[in-house]
N, C-alpha and C positions, 0 to 999 in steps of 0.2 A: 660517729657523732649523731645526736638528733637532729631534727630538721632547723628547731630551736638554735642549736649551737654552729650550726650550717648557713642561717641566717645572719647571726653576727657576727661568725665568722669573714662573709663574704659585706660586710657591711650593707645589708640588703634589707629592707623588712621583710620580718615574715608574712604578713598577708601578700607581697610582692611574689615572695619565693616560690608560694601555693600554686600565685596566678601563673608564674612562669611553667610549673608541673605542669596544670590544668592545659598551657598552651603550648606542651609541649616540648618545651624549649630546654628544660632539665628531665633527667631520666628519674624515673621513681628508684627510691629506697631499696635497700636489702629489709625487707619485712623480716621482724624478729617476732611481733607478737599481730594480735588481730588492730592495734593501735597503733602499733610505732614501726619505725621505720628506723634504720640504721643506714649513714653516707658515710663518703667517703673523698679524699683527696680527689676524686674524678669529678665528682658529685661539686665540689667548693673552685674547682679549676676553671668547668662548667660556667658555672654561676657569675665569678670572674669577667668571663669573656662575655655573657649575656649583659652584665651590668655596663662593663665598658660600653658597647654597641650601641645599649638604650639610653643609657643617664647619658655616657660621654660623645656620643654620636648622634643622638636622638634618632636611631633608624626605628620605622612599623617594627613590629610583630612577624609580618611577612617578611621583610628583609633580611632580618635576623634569623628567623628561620632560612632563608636561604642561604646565609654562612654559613648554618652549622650544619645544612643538607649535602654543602660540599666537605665538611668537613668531615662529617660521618659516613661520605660516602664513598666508592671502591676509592680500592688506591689510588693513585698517581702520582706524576712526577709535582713537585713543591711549585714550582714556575707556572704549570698552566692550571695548578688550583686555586692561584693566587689571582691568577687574570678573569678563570670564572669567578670567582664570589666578589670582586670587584667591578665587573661590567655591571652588574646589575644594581650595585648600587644609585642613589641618586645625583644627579649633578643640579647647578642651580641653571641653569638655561632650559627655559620650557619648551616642549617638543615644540618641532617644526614640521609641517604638512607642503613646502616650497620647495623641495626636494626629494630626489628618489636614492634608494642605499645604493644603487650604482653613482651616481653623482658624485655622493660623502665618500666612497670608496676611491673612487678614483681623483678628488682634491687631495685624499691621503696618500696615494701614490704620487702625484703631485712633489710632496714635499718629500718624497725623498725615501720612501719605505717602500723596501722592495719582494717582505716576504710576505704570506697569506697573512690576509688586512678583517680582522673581523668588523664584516657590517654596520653590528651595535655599536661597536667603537666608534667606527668612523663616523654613524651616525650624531655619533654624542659628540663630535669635536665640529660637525658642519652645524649642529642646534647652536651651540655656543659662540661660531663664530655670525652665524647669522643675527644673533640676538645680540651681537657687540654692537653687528653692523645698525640694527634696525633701532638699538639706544644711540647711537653716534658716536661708537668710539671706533675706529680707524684703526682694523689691524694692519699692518703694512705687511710685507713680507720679510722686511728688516728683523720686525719687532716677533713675527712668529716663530722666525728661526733664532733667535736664540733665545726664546723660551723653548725649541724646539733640545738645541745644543744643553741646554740647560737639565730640563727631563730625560734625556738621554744618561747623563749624568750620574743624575739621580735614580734613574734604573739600573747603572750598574751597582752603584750604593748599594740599593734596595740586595741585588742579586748575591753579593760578597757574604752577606752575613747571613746566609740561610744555610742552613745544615745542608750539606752535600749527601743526602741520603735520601731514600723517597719514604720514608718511616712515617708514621699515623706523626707523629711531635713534628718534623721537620714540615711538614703540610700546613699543620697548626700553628709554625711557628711564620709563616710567610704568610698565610691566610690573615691572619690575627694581626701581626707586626704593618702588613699593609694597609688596611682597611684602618687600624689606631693613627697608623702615621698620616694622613691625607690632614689632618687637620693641624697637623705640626708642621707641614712643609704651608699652609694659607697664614700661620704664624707664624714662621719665620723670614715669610714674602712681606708679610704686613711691617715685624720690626727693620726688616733692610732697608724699607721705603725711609721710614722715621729716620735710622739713622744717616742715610745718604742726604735726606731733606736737611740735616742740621748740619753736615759737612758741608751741603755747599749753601748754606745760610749765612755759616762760619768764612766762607772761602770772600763772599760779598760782604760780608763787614770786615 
């Protein structure tokens, strides 16, 4: 297909699609002539996953390139490709500078994790609980364990439905499926809230 038909294809505009070549982010065409280019199913798959990330996730340029560096890049096992191209994404808690990654490492041990704890992680769950603390919301230890029991859960969820193979798709399909899902599981936390609010609204009338 042209780049034209590559475009609507992907629901994307084209002066979009250009910019995504220009940054990288799609691979150039099979040249047929000194004008045109010729794509392919890889090419609209691509593009796909790029539109997701940006329109439906609104991650940088940068970011997104860093998915699809893990995704293009040497093999590996689906599980730890899935954890790099997710660490680095954004979280809403702004850094903290009141703590050292020994500290956040070892609150994570803390709670209960006993295998190698990455740093960045941990760092990203000591910013977050710091900035509950310094808004004034009260995480107790009640409330963190089972959010904790909770995501645990939903990690093995996650793990069930990925292709048991370490294949270029089975990467892609845990890389992609994770980083789309974060925003389904803050929606689904959101509608629980509402309808538990109206059950026991319901329970008092």
């Amino acid at each position: 297909m042209r780049i034209s038909e590559l475009a609507h294809a992907a629901k994307v505009p084209l002066p979009t699609v250009k910019y995504y070549q220009r940054e990288g982010l799609l691979p150039p065409g099979r040249a047929v002539n000194a004008r045109e280019s010729q794509y392919g199913e890889e090419h609209l798959s691509r593009l796909r996953v790029v539109r997701v990330l940006v329109t439906g996730l609104g991650l940088t340029i940068a970011q997104v390139r860093h998915v699809l560096d893990v995704l293009d890049g040497p093999q590996r096992d689906p599980y730890q490709a899935m954890g790099e191209a997710t660490k680095n994404l954004p979280l809403t808690a702004p850094p903290s500078q009141t703590s050292t990654p020994d500290d956040d490492v070892a609150m994570v041990r803390a709670l209960g994790f006993t295998h190698i704890i990455d740093p960045q992680l941990a760092g990203q769950l000591g910013n977050a609980l710091r900035w509950a603390a310094e808004s004034g919301v009260s995480v107790t230890p009640e409330l963190l364990g089972a959010y904790l029991d909770a995501t645990r859960q939903i990690a093995r969820a996650d793990f069930e439905v990925i292709p048991r193979t370490n294949s270029r798709e089975s990467v892609s399909f845990a890389v992609v499926g994770t980083v789309v899902m974060e925003p389904v599981l803050l929606a689904l936390r959101r509608l629980a809230h509402e309808e538990l609010a109206q059950e026991m609204e319901d329970d008092e009338g």
